[in-house]
C-alpha positions in Angstrom: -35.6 6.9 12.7 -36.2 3.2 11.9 -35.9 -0.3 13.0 -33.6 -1.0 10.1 -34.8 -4.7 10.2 -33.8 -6.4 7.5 -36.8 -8.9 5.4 -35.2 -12.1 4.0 -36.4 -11.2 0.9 -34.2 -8.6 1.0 -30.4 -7.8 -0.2 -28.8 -7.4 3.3 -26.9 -4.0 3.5 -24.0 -6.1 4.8 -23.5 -7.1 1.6 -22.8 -3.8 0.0 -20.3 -3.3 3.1 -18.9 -6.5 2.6 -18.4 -6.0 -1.1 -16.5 -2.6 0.0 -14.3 -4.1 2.2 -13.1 -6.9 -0.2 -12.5 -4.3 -3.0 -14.5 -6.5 -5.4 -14.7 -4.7 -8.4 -18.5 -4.4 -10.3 -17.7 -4.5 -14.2 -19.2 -1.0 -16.1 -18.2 -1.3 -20.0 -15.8 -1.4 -22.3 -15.0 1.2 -25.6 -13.1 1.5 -28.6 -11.9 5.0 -29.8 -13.0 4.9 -33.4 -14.7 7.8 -34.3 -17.6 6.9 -36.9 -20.9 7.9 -38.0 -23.8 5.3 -37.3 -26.7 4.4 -38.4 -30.2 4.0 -35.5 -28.9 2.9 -32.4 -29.7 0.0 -31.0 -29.9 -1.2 -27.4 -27.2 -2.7 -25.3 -28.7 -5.3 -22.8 -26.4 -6.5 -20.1 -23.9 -9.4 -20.5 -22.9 -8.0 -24.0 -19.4 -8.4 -23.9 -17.4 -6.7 -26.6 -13.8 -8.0 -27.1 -11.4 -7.9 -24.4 -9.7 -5.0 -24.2 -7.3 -3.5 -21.0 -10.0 -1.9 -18.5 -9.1 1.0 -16.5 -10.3 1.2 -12.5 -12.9 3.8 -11.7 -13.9 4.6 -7.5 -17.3 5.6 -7.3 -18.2 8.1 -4.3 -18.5 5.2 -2.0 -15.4 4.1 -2.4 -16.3 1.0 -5.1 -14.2 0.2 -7.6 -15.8 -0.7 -10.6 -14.0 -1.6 -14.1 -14.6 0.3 -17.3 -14.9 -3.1 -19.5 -18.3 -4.4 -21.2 -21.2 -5.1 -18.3 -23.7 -2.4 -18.2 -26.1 -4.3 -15.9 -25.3 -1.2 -13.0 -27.7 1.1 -15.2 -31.3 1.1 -15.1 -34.3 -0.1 -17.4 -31.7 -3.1 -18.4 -29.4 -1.1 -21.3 -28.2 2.2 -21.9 -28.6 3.8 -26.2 -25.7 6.1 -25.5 -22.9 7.1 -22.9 -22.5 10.6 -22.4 -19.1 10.5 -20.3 -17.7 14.1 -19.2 -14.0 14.5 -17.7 -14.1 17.4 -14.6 -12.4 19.2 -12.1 -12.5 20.1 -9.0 -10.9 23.7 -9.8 -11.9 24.1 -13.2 -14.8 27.4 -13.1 -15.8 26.1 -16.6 -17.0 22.9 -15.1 -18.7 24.9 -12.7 -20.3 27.3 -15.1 -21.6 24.6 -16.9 -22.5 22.4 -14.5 -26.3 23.2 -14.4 -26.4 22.8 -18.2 -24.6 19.0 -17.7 -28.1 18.1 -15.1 -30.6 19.8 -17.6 -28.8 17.2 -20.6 -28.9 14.2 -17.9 -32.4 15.1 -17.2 -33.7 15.9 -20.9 -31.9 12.4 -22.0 -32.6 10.0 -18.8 -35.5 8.4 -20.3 -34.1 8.4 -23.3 -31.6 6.0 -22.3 -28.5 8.4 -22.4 -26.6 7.5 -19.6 -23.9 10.2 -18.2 -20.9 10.2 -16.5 -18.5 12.2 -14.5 -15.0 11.5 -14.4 -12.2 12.7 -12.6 -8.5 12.4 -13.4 -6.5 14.5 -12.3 -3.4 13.6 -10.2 -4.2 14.0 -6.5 -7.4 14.4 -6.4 -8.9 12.2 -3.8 -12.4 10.1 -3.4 -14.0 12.5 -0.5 -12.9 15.8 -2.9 -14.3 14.4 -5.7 -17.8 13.1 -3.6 -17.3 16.8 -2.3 -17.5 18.4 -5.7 -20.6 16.6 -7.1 -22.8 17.3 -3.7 -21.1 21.3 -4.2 -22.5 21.4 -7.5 -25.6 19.6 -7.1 -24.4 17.3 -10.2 -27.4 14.5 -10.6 -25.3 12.0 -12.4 -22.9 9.1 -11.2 -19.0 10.6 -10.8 -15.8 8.2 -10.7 -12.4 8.8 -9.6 -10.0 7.5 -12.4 -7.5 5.9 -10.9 -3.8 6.7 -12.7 -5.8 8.9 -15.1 -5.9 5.8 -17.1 -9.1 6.6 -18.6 -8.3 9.8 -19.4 -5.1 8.4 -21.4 -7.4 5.8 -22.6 -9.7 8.2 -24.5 -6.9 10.8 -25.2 -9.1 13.6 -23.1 -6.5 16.8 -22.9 -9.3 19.3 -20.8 -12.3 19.4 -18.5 -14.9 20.0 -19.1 -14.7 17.3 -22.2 -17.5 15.1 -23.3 -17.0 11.7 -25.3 -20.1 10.1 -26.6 -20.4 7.0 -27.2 -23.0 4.8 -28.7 -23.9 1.2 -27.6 -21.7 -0.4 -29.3 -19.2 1.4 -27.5 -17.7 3.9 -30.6 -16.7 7.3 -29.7 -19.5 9.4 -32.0 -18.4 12.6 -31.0 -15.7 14.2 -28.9 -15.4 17.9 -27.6 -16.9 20.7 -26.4 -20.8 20.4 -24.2 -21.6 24.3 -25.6 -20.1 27.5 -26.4 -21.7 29.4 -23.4 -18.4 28.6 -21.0 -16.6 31.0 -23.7 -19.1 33.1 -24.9 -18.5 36.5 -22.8 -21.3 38.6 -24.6 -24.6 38.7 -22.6 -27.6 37.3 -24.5 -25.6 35.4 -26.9 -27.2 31.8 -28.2 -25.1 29.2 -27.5 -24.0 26.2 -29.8 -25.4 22.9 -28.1 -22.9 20.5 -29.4 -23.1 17.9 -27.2 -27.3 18.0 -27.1 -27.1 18.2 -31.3 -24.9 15.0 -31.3 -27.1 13.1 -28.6 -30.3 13.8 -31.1 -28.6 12.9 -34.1 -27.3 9.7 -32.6 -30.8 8.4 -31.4 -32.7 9.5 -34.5 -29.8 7.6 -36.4 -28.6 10.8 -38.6 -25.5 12.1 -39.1 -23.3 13.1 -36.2 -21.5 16.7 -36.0 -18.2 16.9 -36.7 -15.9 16.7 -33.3 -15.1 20.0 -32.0 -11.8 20.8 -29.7 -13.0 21.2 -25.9 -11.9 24.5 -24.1 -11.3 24.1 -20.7 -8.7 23.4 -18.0 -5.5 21.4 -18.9 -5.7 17.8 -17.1 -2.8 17.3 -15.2 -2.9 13.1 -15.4 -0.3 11.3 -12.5 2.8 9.7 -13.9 2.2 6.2 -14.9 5.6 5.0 -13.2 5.8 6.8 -9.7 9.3 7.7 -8.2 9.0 6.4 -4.5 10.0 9.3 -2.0 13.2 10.0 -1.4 13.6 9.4 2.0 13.5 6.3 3.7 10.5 5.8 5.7 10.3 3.1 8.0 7.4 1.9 10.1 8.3 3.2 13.9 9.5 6.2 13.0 6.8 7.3 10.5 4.3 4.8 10.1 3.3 3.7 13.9 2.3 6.7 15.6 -0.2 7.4 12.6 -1.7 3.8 13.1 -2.3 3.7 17.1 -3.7 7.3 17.1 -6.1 6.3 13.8 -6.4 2.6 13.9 -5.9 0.5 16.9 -9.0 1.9 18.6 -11.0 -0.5 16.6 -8.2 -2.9 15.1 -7.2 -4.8 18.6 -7.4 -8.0 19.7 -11.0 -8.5 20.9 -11.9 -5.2 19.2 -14.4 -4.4 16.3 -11.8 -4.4 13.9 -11.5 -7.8 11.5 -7.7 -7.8 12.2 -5.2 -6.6 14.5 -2.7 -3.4 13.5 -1.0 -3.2 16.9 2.4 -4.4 16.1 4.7 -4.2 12.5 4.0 -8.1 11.9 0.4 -7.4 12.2 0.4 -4.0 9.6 2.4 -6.2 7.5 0.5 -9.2 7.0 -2.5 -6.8 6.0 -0.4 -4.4 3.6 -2.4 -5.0 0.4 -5.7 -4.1 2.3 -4.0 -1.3 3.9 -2.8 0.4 0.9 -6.2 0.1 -0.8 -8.3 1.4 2.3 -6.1 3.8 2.8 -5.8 5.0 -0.9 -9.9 5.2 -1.4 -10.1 6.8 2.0 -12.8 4.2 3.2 -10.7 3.3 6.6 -10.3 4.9 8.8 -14.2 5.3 8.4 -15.2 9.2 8.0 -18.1 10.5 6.2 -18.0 14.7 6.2 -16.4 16.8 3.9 -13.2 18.4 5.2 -13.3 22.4 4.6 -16.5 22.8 4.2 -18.4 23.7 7.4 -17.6 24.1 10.7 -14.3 22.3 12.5 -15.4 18.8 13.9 -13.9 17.7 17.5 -14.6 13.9 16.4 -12.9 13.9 13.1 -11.4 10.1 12.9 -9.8 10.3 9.0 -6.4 10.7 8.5 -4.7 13.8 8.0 -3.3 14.4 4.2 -0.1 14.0 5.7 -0.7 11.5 7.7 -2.3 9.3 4.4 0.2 10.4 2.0 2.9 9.4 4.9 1.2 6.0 5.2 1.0 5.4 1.3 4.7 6.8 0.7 6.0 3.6 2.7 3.6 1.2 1.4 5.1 2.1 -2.3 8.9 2.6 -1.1 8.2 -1.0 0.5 7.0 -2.3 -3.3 9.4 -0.9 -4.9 11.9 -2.2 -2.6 10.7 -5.9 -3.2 10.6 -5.7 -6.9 14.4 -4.3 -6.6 14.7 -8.2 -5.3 15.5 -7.1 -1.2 14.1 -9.4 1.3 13.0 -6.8 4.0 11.9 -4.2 1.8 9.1 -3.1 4.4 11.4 -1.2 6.5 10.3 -1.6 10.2 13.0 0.6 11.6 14.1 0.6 15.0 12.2 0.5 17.5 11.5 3.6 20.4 13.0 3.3 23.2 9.8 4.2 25.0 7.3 2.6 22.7 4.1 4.7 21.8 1.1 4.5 24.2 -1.2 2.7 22.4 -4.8 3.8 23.3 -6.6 3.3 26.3 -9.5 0.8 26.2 -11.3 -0.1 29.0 -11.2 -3.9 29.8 -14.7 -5.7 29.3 -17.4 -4.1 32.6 -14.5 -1.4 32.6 -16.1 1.9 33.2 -13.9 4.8 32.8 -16.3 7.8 34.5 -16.3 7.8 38.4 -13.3 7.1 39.2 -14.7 3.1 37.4 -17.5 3.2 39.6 -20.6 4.8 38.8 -23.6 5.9 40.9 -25.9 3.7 39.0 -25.3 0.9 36.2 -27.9 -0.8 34.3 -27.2 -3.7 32.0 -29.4 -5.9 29.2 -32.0 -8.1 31.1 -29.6 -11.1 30.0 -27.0 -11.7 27.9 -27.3 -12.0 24.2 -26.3 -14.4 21.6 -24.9 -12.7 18.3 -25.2 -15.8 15.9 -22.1 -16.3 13.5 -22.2 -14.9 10.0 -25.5 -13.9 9.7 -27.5 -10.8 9.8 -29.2 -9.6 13.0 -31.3 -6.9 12.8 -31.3 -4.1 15.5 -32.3 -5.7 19.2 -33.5 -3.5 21.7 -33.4 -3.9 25.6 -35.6 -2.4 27.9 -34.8 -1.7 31.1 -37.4 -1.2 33.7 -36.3 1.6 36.3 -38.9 2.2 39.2 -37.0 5.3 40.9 -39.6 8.1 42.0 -37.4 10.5 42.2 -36.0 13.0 39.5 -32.3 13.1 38.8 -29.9 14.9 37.0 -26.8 13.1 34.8 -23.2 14.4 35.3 -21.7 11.8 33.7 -22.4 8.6 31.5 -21.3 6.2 29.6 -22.5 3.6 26.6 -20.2 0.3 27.7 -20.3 -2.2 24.9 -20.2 -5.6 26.7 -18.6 -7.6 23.6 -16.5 -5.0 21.3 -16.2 -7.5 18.5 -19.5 -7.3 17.9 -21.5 -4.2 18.6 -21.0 -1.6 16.2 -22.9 0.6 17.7 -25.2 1.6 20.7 -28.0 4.0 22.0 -29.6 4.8 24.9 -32.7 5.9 25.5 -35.0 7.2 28.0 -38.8 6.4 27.6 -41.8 6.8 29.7 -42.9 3.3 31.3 -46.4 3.8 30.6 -44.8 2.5 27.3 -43.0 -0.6 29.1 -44.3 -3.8 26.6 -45.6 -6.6 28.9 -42.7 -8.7 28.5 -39.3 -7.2 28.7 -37.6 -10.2 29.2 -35.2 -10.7 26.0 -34.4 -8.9 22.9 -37.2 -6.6 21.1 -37.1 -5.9 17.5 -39.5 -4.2 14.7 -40.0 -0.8 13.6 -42.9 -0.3 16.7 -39.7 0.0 19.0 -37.8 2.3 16.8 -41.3 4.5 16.2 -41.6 4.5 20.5 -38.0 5.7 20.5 -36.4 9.2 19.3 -39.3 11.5 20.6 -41.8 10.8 17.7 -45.3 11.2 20.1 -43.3 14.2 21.8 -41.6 14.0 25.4 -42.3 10.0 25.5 -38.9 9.1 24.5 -35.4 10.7 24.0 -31.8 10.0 24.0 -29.1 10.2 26.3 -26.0 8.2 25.0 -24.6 6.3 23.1 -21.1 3.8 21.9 -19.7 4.2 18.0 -16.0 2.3 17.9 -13.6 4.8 17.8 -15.6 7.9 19.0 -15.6 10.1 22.2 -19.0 10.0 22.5 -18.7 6.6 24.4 -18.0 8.7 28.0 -20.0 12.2 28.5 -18.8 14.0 31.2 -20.7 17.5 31.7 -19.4 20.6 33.9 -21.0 21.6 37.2 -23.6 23.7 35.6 -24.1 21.0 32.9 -26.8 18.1 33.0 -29.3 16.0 31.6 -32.6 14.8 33.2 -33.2 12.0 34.3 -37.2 12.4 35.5 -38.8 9.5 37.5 -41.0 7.5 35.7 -38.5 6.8 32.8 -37.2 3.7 31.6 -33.8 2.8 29.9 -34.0 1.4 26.3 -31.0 0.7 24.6 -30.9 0.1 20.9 -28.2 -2.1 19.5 -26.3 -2.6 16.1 -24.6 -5.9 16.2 -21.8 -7.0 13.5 -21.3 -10.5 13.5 -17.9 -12.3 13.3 -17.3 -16.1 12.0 -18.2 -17.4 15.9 -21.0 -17.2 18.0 -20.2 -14.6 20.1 -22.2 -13.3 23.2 -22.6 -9.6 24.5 -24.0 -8.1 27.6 -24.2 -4.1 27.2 -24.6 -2.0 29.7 -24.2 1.7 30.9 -22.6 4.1 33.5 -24.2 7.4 35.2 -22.8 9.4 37.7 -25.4 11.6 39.3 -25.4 15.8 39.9 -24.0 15.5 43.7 -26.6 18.4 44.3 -30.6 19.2 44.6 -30.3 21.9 42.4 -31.3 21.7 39.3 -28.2 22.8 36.5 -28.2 26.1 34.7 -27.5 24.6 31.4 -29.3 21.6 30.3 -28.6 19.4 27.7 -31.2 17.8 25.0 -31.4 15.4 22.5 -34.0 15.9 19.7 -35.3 14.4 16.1 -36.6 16.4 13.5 -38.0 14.9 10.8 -39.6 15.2 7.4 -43.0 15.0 6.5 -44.1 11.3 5.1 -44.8 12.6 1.5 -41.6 10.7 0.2 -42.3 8.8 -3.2 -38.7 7.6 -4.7 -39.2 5.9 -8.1 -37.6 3.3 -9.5 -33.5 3.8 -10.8 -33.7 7.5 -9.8 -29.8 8.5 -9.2 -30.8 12.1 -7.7 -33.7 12.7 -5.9 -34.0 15.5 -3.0 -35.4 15.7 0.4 -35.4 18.6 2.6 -35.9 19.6 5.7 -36.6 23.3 7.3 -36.9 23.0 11.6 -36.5 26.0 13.7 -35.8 27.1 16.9 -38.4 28.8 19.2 -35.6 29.4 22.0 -32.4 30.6 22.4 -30.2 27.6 22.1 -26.5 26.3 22.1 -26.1 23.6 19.2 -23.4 21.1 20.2 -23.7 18.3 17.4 -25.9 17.3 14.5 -26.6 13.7 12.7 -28.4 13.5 9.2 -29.9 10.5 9.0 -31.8 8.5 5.8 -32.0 4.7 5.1 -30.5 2.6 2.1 -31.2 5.0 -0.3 -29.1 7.8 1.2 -26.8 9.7 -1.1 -25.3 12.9 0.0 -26.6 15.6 2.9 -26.1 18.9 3.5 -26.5 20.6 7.1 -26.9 24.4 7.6 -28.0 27.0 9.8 -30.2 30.3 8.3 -30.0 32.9 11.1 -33.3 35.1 12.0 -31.3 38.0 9.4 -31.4 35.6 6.7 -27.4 34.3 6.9 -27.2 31.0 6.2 -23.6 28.9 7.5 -23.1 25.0 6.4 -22.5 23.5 9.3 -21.9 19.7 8.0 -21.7 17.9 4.5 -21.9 14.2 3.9 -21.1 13.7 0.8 -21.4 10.3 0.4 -23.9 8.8 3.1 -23.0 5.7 4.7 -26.5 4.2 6.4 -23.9 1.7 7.7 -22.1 4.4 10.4 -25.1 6.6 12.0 -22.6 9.4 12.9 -22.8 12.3 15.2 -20.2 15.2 14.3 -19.4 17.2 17.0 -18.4 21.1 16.5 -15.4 22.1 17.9 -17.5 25.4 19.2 -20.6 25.4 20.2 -22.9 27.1 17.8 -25.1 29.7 19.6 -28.6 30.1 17.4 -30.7 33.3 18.7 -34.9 32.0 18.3 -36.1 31.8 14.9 -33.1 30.0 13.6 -34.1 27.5 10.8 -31.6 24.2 10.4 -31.7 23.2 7.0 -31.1 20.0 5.2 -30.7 18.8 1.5 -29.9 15.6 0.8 -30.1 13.6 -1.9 -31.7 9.6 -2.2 -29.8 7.6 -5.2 -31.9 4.7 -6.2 -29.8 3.1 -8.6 -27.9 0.1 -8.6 -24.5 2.3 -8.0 -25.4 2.5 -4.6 -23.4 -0.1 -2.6 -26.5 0.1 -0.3 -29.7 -0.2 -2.1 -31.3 -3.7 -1.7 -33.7 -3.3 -4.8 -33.3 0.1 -7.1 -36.6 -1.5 -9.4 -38.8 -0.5 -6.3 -40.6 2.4 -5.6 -39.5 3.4 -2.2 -42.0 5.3 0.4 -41.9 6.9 3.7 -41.1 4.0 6.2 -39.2 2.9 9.7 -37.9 -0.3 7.8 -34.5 0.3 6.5 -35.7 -0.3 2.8 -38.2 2.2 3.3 -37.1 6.1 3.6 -37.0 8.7 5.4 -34.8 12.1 6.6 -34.6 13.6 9.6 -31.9 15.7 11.6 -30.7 14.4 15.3 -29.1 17.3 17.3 -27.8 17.4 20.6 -28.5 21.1 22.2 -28.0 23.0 25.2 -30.2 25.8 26.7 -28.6 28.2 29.4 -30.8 31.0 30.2 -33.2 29.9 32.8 -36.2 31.4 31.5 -36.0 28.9 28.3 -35.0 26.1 30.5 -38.7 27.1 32.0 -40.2 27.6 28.7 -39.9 24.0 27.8 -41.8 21.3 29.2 -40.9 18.9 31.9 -39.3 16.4 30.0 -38.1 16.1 27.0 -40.1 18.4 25.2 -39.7 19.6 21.3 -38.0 23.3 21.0 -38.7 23.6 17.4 -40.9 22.9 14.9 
């Protein structure tokens, strides 16, 4: 883990968020479909603008929208020779059967200033699919959803896979088909490298091959004028229920949320932001793949249904208005018993015994969240003197100002660790580094607040616990978003103690794994992997898991190889947020006999794509500062049988290695 403080120096992460949230678009380049040979190319530096032409949208896996125009200052080294852009599928097996060919081009041509792109057009298709399919494939180039297939139509592309290469001045210098091996059914047979053949001819200025006619899957591009649905769709019939069981968690007055959506004046007056948050699937906020791995309990995205339901209206509402009608978003009528909107406990409400816990501890003193500027993580320590050994039953993270913390931990750590003053905030990667276990049993967590989440309120079964061992501290690490006010937050948290002297058959335990410090990231690398191999010395019960890296973070893969050599995904983040540090929760606890291995593969993109990165010209090395990196795995496990509870150490201590 990390202190994710933030240098001045340094290109806050808010901004990438920020720059998210407002949709601003990041311009990529423009083209001209003339087909032509050329003579040596030259070198396109950014701020070359060729003349203005109509620029198609493109969302990136992040959910950016960039447009295809004439800036090329996203790409490294300060100008690209050639463009290499390649139209895929998510269902197409000739994309996948060529898709290790498409990284061995992108790595044969990246320092050669060949610059290639995935796009993806076809109607339906949506952001986390697409984000999906390149982490799937292992694809070590940039991929963009074309929104309206307007690229596609743009540069006439009829199949995928289809390549269009273009030189810097933006001319189309050859069109068609990457190889012949996706055709070629006889074993042994040499394949025709078009596309490699045209990228040499282009940078040695010779003559480019003729265009060939791709062979592929059919694009199936979405209507440019869209009928809206037939049925009427109006806001408290269809609409409402979606956005109190998704939205209202966080979007409340006092809530985290910038806005309210509690009420049809309130969705209304945010319709434009709806529609494109909804559309790009960045809100509600969700960051694992859906059908690949196990079921998550805490899945907070919307349903297909429940989008497609919310974007139906949205465009039966536009169309509406352009027909000339005044209330053409239709409210409906109301319930007669309106919906229940969720429950959120008041400010110092607790919602585990009965609202009155055995024991509550709270931040030394209350703390001031300055307006509109970035705060890096705080940290409050809270000295706890008990000499005697308890056991949790219940707990809960309480945020004391929900317009402000994003998100909260707590931690126990041994007070032999206790700093000398205690008094106020702490910050700095030494507190992260004392936190999350790294010297062994001196620290772990125990809960912990994300807006929206269930993880807020733990409450175990009678034979369920988690220690609570005398001479332990409480440390609780905050995230705090600030708003356009001062605002002032006192956090605090809940437990409810085992009502016996027994100790519980199953305990729970929270525990970091994480990679060795060799990491070197150079400068403007879009694909580089991390992995990580723990295993399990004991029988245990896996309840949740959390890949964590810093800015840099890309995509991550989770998985579980059993003793017998099966291997089950458990988790895929295709497109890593550092923003939202998220636990996902299995539906079913995951039962691993000793010697299973967890195994993660992620991926760190250093390139100015990623909304993220403060700086891709740096090399990036191991670190706890967030512009440093790092990987590591959190997991939350259980142990029942009582001889492995024994096996471990007192407190805290690592099962795996």
């Amino acid at each position: 883990m990390d202190s994710r403080y933030f240098s001045p120096k340094v290109k806050p992460v808010v901004a990438g968020l920020a720059r998210r949230m407002l949709g601003l678009s990041i311009v990529f380049m423009g083209v001209t479909g003339a087909v032509a040979h050329a003579a040596a190319p030259s070198v396109v530096s950014p701020g070359v603008v060729p003349p203005a032409i109509q620029s198609p949208v493109l969302v990136d896996r992040w959910g950016v929208e960039h447009v295809w125009s004439s800036d090329l200052s996203n790409f490294p080294d300060g100008g690209v020779r050639a463009f290499a852009v390649v139209f895929l599928d998510v269902n197409c097996p000739i994309v996948t059967r060529l898709s290790p060919e498409l990284n061995g081009l992108e790595e044969r041509y990246r320092g050669q200033g060949v610059q290639f792109l995935g796009i993806y057009s076809n109607e339906g298709l949506t952001r986390m699919e697409m984000a999906s399919h390149k982490q799937k494939l292992n694809l070590t180039f940039p991929v963009f959803l074309d929104v309206g297939g307007l690229l596609a139509r743009r540069l006439t592309a009829r199949v995928t896979p289809e390549v269009f290469l273009l030189d810097a001045g933006l001319h189309t210098k050859y069109r068609g088909m990457i190889n012949d091996a996706g055709w070629k059914k006889v074993p042994g047979a040499k394949p025709t490298n078009y596309l490699a053949d045209a990228i040499d001819a282009l940078l040695a200025g010779k003559k480019l091959p003729a265009e060939t006619r791709a062979q592929g899957c059919e694009l199936q591009l979405a209507q440019l004028v869209r009928k809206p649905p037939e049925k009427l769709l109006s806001y408290h019939a269809d609409v409402a229920p979606i956005v109190h069981k998704r939205c209202v968690s966080c979007h409340y007055v006092g809530g985290i949320g910038p806005f309210e959506l509690d009420d049809f004046a309130a969705v209304r007056a945010e319709i434009g932001t709806i529609r494109r948050e909804v559309d790009y699937q960045r809100m509600p906020p969700w960051h694992a793949a859906d059908g690949r791995g196990l079921p998550i309990a805490n899945v907070q995205a919307l349903t297909e249904v429940e989008r497609r339901t919310v974007l139906d209206w949205i465009a039966q509402g536009y169309a509406r208005r352009d027909a000339g009608e005044t209330d053409w978003l239709v409210e409906g009528a109301p319930p007669a018993v309106p919906p229940e909107l969720p429950k959120i406990p008041a400010p110092g409400e607790f919602t585990i015994g009965g609202g009155k816990p055995d024991f509550v501890a709270r931040m030394p003193k209350p703390f001031v969240v300055p307006a509109a500027t970035l705060v890096p993580y705080q940290y409050f320590w809270i000295p706890n003197d008990s000499t005697e050994d308890r056991y949790i039953q219940e707990i809960e993270a309480l945020p004391g100002n929900r317009r402000v913390v994003h998100h909260m931990q707590v931690f126990l750590v041994d007070k032999k660790m206790r700093p000398a003053d205690i008094s106020g905030a702490l910050t700095g990667a030494l507190m992260m580094i004392k936190l999350n276990g790294y010297g062994g049993s001196s620290s772990w967590r125990i809960g912990s607040y994300t807006p929206g989440d269930q993880y807020a309120a733990r409450k175990f079964a009678f034979d369920e616990g988690v220690h609570f061992p005398a001479g332990y501290d409480l440390v609780f690490e905050i995230h705090y978003t600030p708003i356009d006010e001062n605002a002032v937050d006192r956090s605090s948290v809940g437990i409810v103690w085992r009502k016996t002297a027994d100790k519980p058959k199953k305990l729970f335990y929270d525990q970091l794994f994480l990679r060795p410090r060799n990491v070197r990231i150079e400068p403007h690398q879009p694909h580089v992997t991390t992995e990580l191999f723990p295993y399990f010395k004991q029988n245990v019960v896996l309840l949740d898991v959390r890949p964590h890296m810093h800015l840099r973070g890309g995509d991550a893969q989770l998985s579980v190889v059993y003793p017998d050599g099966r291997e089950q995904v458990l988790v895929v983040v295709p497109a890593f947020d550092f923003n939202w540090q998220r636990r996902y929760l299995f539906q079913e606890p995951v039962r691993l006999p000793a010697g299973s291995t967890l195994r993660m593969i992620g991926h760190w993109d250093n390139t100015r794509l990623n909304p993220n990165n403060p700086d891709p010209s740096s090399v990036v090395l191991f670190g706890e500062e967030s512009m440093d990196e790092m990987s590591n795995i959190g997991v939350t496990f259980r142990i029942d049988d009582e001889a492995e509870v024994n096996a471990v150490r007192k407190v805290g201590a690592p099962v795996a290695r």
